[in-house]
C-alpha positions as semicolon CSV with decimal commas, in nm:
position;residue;x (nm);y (nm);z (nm)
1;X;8,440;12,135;5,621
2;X;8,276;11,874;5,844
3;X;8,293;11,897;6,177
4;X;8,201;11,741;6,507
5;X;7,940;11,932;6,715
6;X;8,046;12,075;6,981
7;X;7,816;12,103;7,286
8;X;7,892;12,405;7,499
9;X;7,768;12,527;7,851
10;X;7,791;12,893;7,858
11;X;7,849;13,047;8,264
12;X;7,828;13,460;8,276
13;X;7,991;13,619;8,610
14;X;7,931;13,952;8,722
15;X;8,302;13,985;8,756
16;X;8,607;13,862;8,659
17;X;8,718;13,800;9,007
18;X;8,420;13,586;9,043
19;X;8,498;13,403;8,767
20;X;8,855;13,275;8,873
21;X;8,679;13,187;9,210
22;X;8,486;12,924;9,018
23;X;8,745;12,888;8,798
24;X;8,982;12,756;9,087
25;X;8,746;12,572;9,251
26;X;8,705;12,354;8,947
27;X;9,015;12,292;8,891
28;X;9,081;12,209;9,238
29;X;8,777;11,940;9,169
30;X;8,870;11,800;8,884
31;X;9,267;11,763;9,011
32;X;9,058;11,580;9,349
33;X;8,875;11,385;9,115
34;X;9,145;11,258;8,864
35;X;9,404;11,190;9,167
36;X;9,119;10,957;9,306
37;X;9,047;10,796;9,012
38;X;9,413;10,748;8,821
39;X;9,689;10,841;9,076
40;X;9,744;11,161;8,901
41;X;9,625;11,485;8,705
42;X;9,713;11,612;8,392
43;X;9,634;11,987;8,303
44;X;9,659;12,183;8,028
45;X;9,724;12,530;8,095
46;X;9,639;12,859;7,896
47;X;9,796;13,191;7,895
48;X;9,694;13,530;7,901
49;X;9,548;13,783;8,192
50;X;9,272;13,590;8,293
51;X;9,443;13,228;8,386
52;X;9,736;13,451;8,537
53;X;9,460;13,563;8,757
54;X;9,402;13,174;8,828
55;X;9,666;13,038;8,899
56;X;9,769;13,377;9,129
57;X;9,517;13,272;9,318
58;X;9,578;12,843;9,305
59;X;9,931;12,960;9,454
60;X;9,820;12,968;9,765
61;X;9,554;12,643;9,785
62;X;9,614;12,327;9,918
63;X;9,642;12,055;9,692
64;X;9,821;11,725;9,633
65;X;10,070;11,872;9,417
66;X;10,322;11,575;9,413
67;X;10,015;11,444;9,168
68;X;9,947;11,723;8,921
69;X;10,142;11,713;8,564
70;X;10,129;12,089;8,382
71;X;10,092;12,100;8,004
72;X;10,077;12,362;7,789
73;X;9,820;12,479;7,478
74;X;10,052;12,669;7,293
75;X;10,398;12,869;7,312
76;X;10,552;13,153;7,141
77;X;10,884;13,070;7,009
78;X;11,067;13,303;7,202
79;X;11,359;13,233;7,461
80;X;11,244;13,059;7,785
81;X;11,290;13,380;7,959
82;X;11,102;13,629;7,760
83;X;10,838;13,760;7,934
84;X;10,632;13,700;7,626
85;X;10,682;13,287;7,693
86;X;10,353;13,100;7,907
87;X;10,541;12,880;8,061
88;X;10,727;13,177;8,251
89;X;10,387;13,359;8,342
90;X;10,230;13,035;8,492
91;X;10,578;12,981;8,702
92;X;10,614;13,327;8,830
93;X;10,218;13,303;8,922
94;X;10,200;13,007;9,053
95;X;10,434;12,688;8,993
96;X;10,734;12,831;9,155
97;X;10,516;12,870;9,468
98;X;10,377;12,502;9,528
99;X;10,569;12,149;9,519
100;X;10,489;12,014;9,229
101;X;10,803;11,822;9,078
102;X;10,982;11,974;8,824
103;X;10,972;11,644;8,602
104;X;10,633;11,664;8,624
105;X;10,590;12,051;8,453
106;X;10,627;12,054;8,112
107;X;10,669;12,340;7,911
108;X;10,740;12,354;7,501
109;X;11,038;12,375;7,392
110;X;10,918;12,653;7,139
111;X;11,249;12,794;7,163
112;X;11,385;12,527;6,943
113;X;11,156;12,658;6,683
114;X;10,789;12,585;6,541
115;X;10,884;12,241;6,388
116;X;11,152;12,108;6,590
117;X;10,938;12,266;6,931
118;X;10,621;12,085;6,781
119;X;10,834;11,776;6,738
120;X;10,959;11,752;7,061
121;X;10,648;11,839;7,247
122;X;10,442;11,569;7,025
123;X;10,706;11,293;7,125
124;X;10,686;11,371;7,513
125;X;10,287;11,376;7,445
126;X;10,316;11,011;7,276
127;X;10,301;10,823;7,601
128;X;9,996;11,048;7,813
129;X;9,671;10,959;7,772
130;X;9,354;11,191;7,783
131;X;9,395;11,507;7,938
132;X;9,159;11,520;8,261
133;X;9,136;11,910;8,236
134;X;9,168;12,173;7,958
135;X;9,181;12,508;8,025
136;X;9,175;12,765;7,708
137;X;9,097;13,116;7,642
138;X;8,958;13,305;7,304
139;X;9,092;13,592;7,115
140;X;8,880;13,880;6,978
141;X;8,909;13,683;6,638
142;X;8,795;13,354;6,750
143;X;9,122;13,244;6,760
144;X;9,208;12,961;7,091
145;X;9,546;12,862;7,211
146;X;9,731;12,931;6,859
147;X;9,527;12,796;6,626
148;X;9,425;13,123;6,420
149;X;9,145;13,133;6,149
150;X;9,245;13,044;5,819
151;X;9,513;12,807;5,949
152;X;9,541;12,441;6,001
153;X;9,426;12,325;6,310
154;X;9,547;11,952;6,330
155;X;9,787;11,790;6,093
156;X;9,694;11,478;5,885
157;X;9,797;11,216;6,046
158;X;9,735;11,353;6,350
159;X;9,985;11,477;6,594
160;X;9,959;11,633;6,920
161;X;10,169;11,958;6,900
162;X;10,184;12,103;6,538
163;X;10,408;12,438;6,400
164;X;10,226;12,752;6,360
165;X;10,372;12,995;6,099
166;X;10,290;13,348;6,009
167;X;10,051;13,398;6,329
168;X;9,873;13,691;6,258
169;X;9,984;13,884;6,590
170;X;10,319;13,871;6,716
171;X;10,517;13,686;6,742
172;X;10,456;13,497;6,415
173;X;10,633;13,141;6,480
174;X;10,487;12,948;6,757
175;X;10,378;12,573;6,886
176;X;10,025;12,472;6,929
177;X;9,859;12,161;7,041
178;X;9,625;12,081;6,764
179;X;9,242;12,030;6,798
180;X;9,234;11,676;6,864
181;X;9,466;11,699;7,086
182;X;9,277;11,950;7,303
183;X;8,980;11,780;7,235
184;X;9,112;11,455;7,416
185;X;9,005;11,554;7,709
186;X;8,798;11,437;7,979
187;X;8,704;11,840;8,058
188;X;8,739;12,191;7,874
189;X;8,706;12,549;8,003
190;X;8,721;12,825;7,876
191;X;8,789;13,152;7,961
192;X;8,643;13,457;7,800
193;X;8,661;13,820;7,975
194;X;8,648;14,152;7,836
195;X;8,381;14,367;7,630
196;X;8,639;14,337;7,326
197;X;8,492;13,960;7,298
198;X;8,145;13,981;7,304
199;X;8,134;14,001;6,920
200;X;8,334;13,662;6,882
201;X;8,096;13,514;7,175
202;X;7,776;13,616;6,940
203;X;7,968;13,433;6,624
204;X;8,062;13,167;6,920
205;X;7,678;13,083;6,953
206;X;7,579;13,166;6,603
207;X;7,630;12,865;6,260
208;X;7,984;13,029;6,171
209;X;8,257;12,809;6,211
210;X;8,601;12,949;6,408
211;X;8,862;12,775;6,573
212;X;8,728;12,770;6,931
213;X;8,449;12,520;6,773
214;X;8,677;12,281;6,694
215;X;8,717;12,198;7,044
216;X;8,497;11,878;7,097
217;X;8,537;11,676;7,357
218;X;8,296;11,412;7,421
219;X;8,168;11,610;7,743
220;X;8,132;11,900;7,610
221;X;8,265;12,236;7,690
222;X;8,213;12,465;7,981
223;X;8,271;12,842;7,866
224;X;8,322;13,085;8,162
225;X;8,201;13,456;8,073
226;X;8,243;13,806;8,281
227;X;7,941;14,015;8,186
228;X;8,102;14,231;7,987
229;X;8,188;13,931;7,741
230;X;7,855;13,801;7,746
231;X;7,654;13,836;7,412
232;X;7,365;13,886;7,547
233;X;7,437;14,165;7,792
């Protein structure tokens, strides 16, 4: 399978608390940066314990909220309640605590299902333009939002949001914002904490090819380690 290159810039913290710090602060940056330049700021978010650890801590920064739009890499299609479901982590963080207006936070419908959720969430994605910041995380199997190895990553044609099927962790129907889609992006981060990585960091940096490298924006990615992730540690 060909592939674009992707150009990466690895950053190792000594802790993971360290890492959100600089995590924040670049988000805060980029959000000054796009508002400056377009008039607003369109972010992807990411779930898991790390970003909840982010945006915790973006709860209580000042910002020009009224600007920011929040997007989503990927949902589980679970009821919007479930404590399972993103979109409920990042509110009870940290969008229930700051002004940003609710038309302007957009969650996936994954309840709906994989294909109708997908649907949905490609049609309200039709109109917005390049994403000014992406933020992602990686799974011990190289897996990033929910595109999982030995899936399909991005749909031919193209489409922003595509149905994932038989995930291979729980649960197994979900919506994921394909590869290009991610990719269109004027900035990526990732973020990558825990010893239980440091294996899919080594295969990160080594010729294999996994779904985190297929992330490749034109500026490259930044990937944000803790030590204990770091391959060579």
């Amino acid at each position: 399978m060909m592939m674009t290159p992707q150009i990466c810039r690895w950053h190792v913290f000594p802790t993971n608390t360290e890492l959100a710090q600089a995590a924040v602060q670049a988000i805060l940056d980029a959000a000054r940066q796009a508002i400056a330049a377009r008039g607003r700021f369109d972010i992807v978010l990411a779930g898991g314990t790390t970003p909840r650890i982010v945006y915790e801590m973006l709860k209580d920064k000042d910002a020009d909220w009224a600007y920011w739009h929040v997007w989503y890499g990927d949902e589980r299609c679970l009821p919007p309640d479930d404590p399972e479901r993103n979109s409920l982590m990042a509110s009870q963080a940290w969008l229930n605590h700051v002004p940003i207006p609710v038309s302007q936070h957009h969650p996936i419908p994954a309840e709906r299902g994989s294909v109708e959720g997908a649907a949905a969430y490609s049609a309200e994605l039709a109109g917005v333009g390049t994403f000014d910041l992406v933020l992602l995380g990686m799974g011990e199997d190289g897996h990033t939002a929910s595109l999982f190895p030995g899936h399909t990553w991005d749909h031919n044609p193209p489409t922003p949001a595509i149905p994932v099927r038989h995930a291979p962790k729980p649960p197994p129907e979900r919506v994921s914002l394909s590869a290009s889609r991610l990719s269109d992006a004027r900035q990526v981060i990732f973020l990558v904490t825990g010893a239980g990585k440091r294996n899919a960091v080594q295969h990160w940096k080594g010729t294999g090819y996994m779904p985190v490298k297929a992330i490749t924006p034109a500026a490259g990615v930044d990937v944000y380690l803790d030590a204990t992730a770091d391959a060579q540690a």
